[in-house]
Wavefront OBJ file of the C-alpha trace (Angstrom):
o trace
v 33.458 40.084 -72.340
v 30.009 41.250 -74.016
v 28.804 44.615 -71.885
v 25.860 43.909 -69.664
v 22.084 44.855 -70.828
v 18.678 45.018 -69.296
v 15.685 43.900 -70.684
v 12.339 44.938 -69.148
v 9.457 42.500 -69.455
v 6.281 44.836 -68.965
v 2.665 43.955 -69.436
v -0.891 43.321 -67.679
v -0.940 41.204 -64.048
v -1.237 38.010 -64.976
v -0.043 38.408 -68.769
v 3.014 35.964 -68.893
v 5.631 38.357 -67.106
v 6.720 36.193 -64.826
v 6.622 32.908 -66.934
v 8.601 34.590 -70.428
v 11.203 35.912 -67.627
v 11.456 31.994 -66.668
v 11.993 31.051 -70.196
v 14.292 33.719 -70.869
v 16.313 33.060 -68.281
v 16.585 29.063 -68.542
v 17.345 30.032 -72.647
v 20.428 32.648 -71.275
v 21.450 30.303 -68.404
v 21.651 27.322 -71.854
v 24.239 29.962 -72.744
v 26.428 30.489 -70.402
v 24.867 33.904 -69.658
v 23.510 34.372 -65.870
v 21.431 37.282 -65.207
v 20.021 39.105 -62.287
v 16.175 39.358 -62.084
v 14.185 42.365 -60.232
v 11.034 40.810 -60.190
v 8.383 43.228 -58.439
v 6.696 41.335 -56.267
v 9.943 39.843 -54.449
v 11.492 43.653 -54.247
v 8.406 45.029 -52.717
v 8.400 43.347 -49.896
v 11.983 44.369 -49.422
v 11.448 48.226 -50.137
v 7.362 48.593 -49.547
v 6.637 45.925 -47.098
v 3.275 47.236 -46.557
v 2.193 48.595 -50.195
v -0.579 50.692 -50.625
v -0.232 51.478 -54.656
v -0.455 54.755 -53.985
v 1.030 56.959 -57.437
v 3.881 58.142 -54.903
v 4.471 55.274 -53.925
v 4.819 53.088 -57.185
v 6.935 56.420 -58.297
v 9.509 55.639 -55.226
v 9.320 52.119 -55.983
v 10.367 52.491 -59.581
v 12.806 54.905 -59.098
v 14.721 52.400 -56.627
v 13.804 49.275 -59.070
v 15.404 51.406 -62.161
v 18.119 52.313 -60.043
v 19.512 48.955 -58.777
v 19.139 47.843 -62.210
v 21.129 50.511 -63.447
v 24.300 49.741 -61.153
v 23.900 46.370 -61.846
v 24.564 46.808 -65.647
v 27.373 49.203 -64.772
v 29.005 46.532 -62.798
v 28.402 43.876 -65.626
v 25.423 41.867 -64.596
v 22.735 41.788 -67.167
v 19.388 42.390 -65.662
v 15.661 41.491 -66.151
v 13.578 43.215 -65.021
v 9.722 41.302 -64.382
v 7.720 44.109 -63.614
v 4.049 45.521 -64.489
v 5.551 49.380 -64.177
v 1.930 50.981 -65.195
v 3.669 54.015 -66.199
v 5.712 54.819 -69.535
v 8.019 57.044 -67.272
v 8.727 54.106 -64.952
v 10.454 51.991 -67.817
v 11.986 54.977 -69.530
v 13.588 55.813 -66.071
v 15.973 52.878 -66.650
v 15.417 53.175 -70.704
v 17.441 56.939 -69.897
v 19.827 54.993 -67.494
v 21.141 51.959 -69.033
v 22.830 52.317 -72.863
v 21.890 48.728 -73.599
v 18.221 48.033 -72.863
v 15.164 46.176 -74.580
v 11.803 46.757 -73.087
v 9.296 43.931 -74.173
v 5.905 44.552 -74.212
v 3.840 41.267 -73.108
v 0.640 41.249 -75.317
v -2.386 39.215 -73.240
v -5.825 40.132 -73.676
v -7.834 41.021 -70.828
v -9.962 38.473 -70.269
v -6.920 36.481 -70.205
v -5.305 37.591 -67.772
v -8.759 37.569 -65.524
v -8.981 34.070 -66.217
v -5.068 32.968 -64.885
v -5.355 35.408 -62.161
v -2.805 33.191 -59.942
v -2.447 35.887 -57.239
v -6.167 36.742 -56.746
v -5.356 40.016 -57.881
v -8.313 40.400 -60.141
v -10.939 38.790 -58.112
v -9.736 41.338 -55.319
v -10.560 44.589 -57.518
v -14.110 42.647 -58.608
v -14.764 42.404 -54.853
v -13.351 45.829 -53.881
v -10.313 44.128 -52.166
v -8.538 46.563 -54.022
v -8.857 49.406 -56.085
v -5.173 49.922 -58.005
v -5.186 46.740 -60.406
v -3.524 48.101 -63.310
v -5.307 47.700 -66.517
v -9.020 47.749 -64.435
v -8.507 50.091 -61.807
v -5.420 52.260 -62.190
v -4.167 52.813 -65.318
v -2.096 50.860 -67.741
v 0.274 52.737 -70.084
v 1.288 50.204 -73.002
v 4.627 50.799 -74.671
v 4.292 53.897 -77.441
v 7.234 51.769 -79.029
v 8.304 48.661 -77.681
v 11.565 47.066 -78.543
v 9.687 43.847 -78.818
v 6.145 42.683 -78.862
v 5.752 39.158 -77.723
v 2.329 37.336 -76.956
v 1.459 36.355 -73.469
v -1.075 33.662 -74.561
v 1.434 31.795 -76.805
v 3.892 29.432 -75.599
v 6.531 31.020 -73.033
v 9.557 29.606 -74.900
v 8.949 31.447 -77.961
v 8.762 34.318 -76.351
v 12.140 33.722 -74.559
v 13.128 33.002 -78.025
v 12.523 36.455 -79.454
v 14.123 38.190 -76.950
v 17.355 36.384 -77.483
v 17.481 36.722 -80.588
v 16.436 40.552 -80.565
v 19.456 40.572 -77.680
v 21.464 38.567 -80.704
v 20.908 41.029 -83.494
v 21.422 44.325 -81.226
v 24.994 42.462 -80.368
v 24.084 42.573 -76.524
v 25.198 38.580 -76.972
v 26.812 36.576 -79.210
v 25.162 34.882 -81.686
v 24.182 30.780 -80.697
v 26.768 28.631 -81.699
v 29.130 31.695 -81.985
v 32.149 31.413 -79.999
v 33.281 34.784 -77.973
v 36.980 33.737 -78.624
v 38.207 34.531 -82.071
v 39.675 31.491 -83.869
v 42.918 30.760 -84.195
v 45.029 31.704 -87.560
l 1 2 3 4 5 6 7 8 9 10 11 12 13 14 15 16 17 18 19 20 21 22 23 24 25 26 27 28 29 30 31 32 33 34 35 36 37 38 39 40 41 42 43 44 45 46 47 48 49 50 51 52 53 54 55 56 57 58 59 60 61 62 63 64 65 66 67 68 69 70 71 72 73 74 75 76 77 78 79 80 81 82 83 84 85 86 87 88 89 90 91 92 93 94 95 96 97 98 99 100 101 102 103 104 105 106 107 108 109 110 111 112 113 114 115 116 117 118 119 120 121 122 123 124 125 126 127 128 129 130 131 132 133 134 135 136 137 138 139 140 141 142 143 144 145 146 147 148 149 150 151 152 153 154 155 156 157 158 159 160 161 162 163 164 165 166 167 168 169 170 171 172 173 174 175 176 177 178 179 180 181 182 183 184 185
């Protein structure tokens, strides 16, 4: 059995997150590998039901995210995590925790992202609906060194495409077409 790994796919709202975690996990799944997503949005409703972005608050929420992850992986399941995490220290939380991680940066211009805007996040923060966007109104830390660099305006599959491979060549799994049972002599 190949150990468990976590891969953190970090970037802008509205960047490609969500839709390269979709990819990735349809090209695992085409493997034989199933993983465990902790997708923001769907947690925060479980642990912050009422957000208010506050910096305490996205530090709780982080801290819990990078710590379910982290028992996850010790119990085997890979994880993805599909999360904005504005902070460096958010991501290396769980970078610290987990021996086999990748965090992938997801590369989207700006203007981009403002244009997809499927949750109405951006329009919000232009009409004052919010003020804790990351990337216009709180800050956005990109990666100092990503694992992986992948482009949020490109097609989602080749995205999902790097990351395997990047899990491939770090031996978190097994090469495609590469059998996990040794041959018979």
């Amino acid at each position: 059995m190949t150990p468990s790994f976590a891969v953190w796919v970090t970037g802008l709202p509205a960047s490609g997150k969500s839709t390269i975690t979709r990819a990735l996990v349809d090209e695992l799944k085409s493997r034989g590998i199933d993983v465990a997503v902790l997708e923001s949005d769907a947690l925060r409703q479980v642990l912050t039901p009422r957000p208010s972005y506050s910096e305490e608050e996205r530090d709780a929420f982080y801290r819990a995210l990078a710590y379910v992850g982290t028992i996850l992986v010790a119990h085997g399941v890979p994880v993805v995590f599909d999360a904005t995490a504005n902070r460096r220290a958010y991501r290396s939380r769980a970078r610290a925790a987990i021996d086999r991680f990748i965090e992938v940066y997801v590369e989207c211009p700006l203007d981009v992202c403002r244009a997809r805007d499927p949750k109405g996040l951006y329009q919000k923060a232009r009409s004052g609906g919010t003020t804790t966007l990351p990337g216009v109104q709180a800050e956005y830390e990109r990666p100092d060194r990503p694992d992986l660099v992948v482009r949020g305006d490109g097609p989602p599959e080749a995205a999902a495409r790097a990351i395997v491979t990047l899990l491939e060549e770090r031996g978190n799994i097994a090469a495609h077409g590469l059998s996990a049972v040794a041959p018979r002599a």
